[in-house]
ZABA-143371 format. One record per residue (C-alpha): x, y, z. Coordinates in steps of 0.02 Angstrom, whole numbers, plus 50000, padded with zeros to 5 digits. Layout:
% residues N
XYZ/...
//
This chain:
% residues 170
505165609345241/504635592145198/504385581945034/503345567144991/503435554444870/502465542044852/502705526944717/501715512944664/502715497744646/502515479144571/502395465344703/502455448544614/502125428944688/502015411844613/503005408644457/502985427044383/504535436944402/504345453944338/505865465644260/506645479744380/505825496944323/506775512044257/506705527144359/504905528244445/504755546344495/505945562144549/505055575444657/505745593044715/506645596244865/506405612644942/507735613945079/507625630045203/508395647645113/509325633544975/508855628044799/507735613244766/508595597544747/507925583944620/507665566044695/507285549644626/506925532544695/507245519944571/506505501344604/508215486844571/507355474944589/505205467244628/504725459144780/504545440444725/503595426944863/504215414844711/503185398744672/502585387044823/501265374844850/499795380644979/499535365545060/498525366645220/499015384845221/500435396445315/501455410145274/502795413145161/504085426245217/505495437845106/506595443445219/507545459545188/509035451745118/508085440845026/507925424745119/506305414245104/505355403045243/503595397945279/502375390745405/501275381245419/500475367145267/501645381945141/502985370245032/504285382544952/505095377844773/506715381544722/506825398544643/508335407744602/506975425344545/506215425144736/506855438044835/506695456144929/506225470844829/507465481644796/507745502244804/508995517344766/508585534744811/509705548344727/509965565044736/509995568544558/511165585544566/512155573644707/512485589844811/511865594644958/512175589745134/511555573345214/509765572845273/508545559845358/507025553345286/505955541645347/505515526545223/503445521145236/502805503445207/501115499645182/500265492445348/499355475445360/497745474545278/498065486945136/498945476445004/498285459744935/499175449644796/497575443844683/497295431044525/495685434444467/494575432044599/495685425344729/496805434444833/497965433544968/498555446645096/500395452845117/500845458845296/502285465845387/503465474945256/504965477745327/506585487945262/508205479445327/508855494945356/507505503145480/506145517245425/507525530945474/508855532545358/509995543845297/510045550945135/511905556945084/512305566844927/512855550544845/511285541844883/510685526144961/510205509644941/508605499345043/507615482145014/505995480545070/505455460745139/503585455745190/502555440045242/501185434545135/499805425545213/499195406345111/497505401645131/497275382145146/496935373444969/497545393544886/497025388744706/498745388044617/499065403644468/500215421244455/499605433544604/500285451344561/499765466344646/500655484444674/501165492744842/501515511544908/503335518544968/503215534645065/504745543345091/504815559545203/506065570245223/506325576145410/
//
């Protein structure tokens, strides 16, 4: 049988860093002729673009483990807060046998970071460890990267916007 969760997380850029959450949602498990098993996925830590200056325009990528770098006109600053967004899933009884799922990012076009009325899109998300993983009784850990997309002349401010994790089990 599969489950689905589905979680809305923050996505930050510019100067504003936002704190890790707390535990973001738990859903039932309902292995074949077994008990259900409680799961959580906990965010460590937001996906921060951190502050840069648009110039003619580019891109500004977060790698998976956390390394920035741009195209393009983009001029990154200094930031120790950028960085990859961070993820545990749990079993919460941690029993159970080991168990794929695969890990969903939202495709291009579907999440834009926006300051009032100007936005910019984020593209590629990317999990540095694959969309296949395996989920052991103890739990794992993931970061999610992505490339955000700078218009020329992007008026400067704090761009926040949420994105979707999927996680299936298989």
């Amino acid at each position: 049988m599969f489950a689905l969760v589905v979680f809305l997380l923050p996505l930050a850029a510019m100067a504003q860093i936002l704190p890790p959450l707390e535990q973001i949602g738990t859903v039932p498990e309902q292995p074949a002729g077994g008990p259900a098993a409680q799961l959580s996925l906990v965010n460590t830590r937001s996906l921060s673009f951190g502050p840069f200056v648009a110039g003619s325009g580019g891109t500004l990528t977060v790698a998976p483990n956390g390394a920035r770098s741009r195209s393009g006109g983009v001029v990154l600053i200094s930031s120790a807060g950028a960085g990859s967004a961070g993820f545990n899933l749990l079993t919460l009884n941690g029993s159970g046998a080991s168990k794929s799922v695969i890990v969903s990012l939202p495709g291009n076009g579907e999440v834009f970071l926006a300051n009032g009325p100007y936005s910019m899109p984020v593209v590629n998300f990317v999990s540095g460890s694959g969309s296949l993983l395996t989920l052991t009784p103890s739990g794992l850990a993931f970061d999610v990267g992505a490339t955000l997309s700078v218009g020329p002349n992007q008026p400067a401010g704090d761009y926040s916007a949420s994105f979707q994790v999927t996680v299936n089990y298989q």
